[in-house]
DSSP file (Angstrom, degrees, kcal/mol; ACC not computed):
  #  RESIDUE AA STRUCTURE BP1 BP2  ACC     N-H-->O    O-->H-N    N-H-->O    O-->H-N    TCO  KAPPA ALPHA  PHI   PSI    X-CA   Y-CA   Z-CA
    1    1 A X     >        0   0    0      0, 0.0     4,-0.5     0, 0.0     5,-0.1   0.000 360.0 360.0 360.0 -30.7  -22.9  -39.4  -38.7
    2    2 A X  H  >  +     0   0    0      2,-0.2     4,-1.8     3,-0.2     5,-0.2   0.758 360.0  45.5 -56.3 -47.8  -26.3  -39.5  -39.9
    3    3 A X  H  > S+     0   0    0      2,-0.2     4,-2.1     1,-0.2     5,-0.2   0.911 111.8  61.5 -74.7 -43.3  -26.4  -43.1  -41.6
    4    4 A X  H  > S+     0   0    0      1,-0.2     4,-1.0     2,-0.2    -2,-0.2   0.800 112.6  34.6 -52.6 -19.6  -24.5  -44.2  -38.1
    5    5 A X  H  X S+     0   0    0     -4,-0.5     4,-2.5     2,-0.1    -1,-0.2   0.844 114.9  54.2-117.3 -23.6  -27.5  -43.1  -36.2
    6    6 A X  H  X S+     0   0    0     -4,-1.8     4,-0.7     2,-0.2     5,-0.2   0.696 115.5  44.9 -49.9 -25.3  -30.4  -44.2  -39.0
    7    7 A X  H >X S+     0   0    0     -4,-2.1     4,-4.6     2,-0.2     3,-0.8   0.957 110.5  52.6 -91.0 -41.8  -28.6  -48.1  -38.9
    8    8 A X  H 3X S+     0   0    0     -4,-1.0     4,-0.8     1,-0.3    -2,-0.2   0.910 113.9  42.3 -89.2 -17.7  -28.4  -48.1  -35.2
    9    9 A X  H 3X S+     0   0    0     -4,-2.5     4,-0.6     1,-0.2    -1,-0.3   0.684 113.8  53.1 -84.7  13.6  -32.2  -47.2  -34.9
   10   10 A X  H <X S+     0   0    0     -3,-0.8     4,-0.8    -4,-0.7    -2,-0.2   0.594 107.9  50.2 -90.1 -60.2  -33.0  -49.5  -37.5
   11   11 A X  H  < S+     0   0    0     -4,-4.6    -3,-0.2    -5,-0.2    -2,-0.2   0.697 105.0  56.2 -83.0   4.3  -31.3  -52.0  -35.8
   12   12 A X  H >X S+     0   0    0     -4,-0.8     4,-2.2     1,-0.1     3,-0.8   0.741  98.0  64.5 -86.1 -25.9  -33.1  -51.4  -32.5
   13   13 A X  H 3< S+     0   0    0     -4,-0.6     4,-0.5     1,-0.3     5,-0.2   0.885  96.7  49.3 -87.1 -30.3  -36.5  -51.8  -33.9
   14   14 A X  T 3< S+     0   0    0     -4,-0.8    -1,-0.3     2,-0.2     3,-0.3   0.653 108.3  56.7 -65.2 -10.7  -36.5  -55.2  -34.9
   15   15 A X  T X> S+     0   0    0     -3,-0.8     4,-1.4     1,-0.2     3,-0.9   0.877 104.0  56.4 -72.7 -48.0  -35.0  -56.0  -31.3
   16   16 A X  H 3X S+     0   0    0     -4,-2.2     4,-0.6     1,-0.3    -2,-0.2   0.577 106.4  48.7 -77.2 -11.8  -38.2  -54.2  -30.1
   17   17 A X  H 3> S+     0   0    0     -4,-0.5     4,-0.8    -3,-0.3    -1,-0.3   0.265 104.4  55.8-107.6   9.2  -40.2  -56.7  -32.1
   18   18 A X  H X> S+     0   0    0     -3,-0.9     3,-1.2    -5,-0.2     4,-1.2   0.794 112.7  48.0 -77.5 -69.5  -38.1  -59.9  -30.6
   19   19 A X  H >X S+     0   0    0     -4,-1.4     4,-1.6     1,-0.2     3,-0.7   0.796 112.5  47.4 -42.5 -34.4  -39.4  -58.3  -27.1
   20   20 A X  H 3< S+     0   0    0     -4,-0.6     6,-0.3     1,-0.2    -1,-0.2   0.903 114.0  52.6 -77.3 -26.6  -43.0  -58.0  -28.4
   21   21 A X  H << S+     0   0    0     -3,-1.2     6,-0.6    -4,-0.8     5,-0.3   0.559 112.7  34.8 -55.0 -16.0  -42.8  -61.3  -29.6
   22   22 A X  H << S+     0   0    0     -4,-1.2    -1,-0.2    -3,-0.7    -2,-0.2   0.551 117.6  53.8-121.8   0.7  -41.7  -63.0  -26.8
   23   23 A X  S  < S+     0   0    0     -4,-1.6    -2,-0.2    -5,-0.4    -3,-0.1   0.216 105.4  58.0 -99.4  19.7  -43.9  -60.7  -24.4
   24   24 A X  S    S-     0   0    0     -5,-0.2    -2,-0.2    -4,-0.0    -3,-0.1   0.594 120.6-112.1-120.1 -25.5  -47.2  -61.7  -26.9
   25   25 A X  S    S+     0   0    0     -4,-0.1     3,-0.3    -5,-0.1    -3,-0.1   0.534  88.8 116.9  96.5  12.0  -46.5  -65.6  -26.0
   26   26 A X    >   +     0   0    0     -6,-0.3     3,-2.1    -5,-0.3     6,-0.2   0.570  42.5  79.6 -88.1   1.2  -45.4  -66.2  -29.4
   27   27 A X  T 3  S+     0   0    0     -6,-0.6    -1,-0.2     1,-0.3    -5,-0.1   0.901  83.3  68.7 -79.9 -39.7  -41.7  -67.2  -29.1
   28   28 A X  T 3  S+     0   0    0     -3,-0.3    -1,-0.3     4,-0.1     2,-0.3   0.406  92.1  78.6 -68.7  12.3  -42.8  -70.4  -28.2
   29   29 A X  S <> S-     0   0    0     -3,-2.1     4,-1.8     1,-0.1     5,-0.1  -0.634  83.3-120.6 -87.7 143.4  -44.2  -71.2  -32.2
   30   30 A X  H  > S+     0   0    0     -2,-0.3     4,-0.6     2,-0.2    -3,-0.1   0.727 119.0  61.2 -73.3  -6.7  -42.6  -71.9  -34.8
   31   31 A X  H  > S+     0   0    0      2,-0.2     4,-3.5    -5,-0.1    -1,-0.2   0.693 111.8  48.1 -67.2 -45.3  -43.8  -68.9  -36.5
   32   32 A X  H  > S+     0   0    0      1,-0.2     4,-1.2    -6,-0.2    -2,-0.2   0.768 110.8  50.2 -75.2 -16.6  -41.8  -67.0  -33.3
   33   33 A X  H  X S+     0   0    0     -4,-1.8     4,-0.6     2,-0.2    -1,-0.2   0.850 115.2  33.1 -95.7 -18.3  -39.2  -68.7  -33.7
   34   34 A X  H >X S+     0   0    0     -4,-0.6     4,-3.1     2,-0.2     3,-0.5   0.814 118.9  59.3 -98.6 -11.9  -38.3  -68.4  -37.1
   35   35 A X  H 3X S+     0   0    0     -4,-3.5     4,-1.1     1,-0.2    -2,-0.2   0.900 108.6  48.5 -43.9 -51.3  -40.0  -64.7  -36.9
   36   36 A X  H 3< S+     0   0    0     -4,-1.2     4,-0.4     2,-0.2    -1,-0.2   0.506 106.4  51.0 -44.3 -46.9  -37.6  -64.0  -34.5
   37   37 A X  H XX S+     0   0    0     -4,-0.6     4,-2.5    -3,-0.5     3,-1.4   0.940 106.5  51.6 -61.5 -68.0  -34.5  -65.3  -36.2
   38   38 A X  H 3X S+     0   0    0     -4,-3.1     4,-1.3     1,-0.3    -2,-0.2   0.738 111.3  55.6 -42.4 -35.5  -35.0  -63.4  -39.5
   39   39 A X  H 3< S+     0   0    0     -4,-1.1     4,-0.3     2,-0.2    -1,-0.3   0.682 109.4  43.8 -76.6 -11.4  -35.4  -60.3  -36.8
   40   40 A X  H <> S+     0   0    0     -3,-1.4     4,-2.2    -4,-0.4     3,-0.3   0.886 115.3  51.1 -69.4 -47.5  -31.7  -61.2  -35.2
   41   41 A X  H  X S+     0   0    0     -4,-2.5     4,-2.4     1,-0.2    -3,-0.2   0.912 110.5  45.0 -79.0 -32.5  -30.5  -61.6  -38.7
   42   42 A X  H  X S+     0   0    0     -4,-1.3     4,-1.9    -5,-0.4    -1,-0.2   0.869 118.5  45.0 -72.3 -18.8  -31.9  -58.0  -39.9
   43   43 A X  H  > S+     0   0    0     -4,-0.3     4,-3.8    -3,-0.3    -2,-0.2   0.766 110.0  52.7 -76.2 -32.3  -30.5  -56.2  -36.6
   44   44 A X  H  X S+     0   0    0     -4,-2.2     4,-1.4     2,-0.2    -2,-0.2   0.892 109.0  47.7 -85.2 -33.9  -27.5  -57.9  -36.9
   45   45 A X  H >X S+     0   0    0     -4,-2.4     3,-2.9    -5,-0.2     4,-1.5   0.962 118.8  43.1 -40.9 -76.7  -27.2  -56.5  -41.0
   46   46 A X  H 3X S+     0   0    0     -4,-1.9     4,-2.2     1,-0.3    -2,-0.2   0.794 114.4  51.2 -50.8 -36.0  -28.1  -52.7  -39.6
   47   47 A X  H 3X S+     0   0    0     -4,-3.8     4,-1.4     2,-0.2    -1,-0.3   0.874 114.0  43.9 -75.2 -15.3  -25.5  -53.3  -36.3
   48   48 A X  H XX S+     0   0    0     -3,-2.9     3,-1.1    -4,-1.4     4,-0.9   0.942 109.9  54.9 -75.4 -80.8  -22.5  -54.4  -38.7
   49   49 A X  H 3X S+     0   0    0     -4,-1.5     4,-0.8     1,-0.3    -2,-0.2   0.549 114.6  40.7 -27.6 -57.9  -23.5  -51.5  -41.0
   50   50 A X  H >X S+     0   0    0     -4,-2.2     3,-3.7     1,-0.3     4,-2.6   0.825 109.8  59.5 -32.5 -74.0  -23.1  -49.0  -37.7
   51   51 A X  H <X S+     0   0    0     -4,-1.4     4,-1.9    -3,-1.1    -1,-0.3   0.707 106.8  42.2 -86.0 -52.6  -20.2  -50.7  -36.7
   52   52 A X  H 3< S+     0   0    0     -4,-0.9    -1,-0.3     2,-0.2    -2,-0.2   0.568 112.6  54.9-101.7  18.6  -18.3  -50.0  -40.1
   53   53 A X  H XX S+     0   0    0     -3,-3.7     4,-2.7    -4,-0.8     3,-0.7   0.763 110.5  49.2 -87.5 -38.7  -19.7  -45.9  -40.2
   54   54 A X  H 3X>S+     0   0    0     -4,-2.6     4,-1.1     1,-0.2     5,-1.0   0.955 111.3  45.3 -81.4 -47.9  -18.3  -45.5  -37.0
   55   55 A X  H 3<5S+     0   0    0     -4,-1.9    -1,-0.2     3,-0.2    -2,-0.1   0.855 112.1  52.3 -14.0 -43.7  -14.9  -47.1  -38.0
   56   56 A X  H <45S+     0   0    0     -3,-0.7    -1,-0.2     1,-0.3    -2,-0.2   0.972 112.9  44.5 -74.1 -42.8  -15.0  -45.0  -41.1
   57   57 A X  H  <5S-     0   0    0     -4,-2.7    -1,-0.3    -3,-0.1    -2,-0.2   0.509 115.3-118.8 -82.4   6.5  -15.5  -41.7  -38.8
   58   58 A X  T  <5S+     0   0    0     -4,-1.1    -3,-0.2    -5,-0.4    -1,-0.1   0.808  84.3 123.2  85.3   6.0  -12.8  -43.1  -36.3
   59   59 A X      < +     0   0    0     -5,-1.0    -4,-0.2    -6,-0.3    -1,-0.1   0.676  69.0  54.8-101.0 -20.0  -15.0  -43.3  -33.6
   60   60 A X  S    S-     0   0    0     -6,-0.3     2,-0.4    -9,-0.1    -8,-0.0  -0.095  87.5-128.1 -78.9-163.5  -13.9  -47.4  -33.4
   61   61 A X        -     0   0    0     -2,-0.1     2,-0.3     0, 0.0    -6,-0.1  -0.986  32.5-106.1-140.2 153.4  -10.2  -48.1  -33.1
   62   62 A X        -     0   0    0     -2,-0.4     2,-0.2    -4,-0.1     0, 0.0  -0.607  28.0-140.2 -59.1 120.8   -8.8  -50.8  -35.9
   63   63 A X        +     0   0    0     -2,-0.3     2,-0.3     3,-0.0    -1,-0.1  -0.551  53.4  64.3 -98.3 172.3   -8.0  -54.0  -35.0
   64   64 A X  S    S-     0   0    0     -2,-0.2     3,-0.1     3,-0.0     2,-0.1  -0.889  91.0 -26.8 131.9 176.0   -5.1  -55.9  -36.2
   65   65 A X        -     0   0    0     -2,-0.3     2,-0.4     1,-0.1    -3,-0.0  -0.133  67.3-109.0 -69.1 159.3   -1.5  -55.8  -36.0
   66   66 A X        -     0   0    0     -2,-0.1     2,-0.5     0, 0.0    -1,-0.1  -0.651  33.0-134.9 -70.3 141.7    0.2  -52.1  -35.6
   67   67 A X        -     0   0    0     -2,-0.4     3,-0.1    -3,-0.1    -3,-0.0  -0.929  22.7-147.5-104.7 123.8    1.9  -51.2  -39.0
   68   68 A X        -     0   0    0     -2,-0.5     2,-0.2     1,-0.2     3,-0.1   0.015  34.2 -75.4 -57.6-177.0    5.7  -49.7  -38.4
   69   69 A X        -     0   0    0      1,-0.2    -1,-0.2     0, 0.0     2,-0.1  -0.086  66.8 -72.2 -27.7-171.3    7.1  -47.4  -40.3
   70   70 A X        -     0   0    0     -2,-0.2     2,-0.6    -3,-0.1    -1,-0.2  -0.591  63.5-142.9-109.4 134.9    8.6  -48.4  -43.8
   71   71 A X              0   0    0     -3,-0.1    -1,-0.1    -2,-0.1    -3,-0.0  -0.958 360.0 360.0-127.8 135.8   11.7  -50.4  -42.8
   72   72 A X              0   0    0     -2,-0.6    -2,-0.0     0, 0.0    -1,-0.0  -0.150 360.0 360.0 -42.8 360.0   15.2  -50.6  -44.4
């Protein structure tokens, strides 16, 4: 539960530096933009990682087909 809540703030703070970025007038640079990207891509690492501890703790639901029971 611990790593699940270390990844999702971890993935909030580079979000908080998109906003400072684009409330600093820089988004429109090519330094903001590619800054910007490289901070989607590092949020996007840390929200996967969250995404599969709460799977592992059950707290997602699986997707995919239903599995049956063993048939004859």
């Amino acid at each position: 539960m611990l790593t699940l809540l270390i990844s999702l703030i971890l993935a909030l703070v580079p979000l908080a530096g998109i906003g400072w970025i684009g409330a600093g007038g820089w988004l429109e640079t090519v330094d903001g933009l590619f800054m910007s990207l490289i901070l989607l891509a590092i949020a996007g690492v840390f929200l996967l990682n969250a995404g599969m501890q709460a799977r592992a703790l059950g707290l997602l639901p699986r997707l995919g087909r239903k599995q049956e029971g063993a048939k004859a």
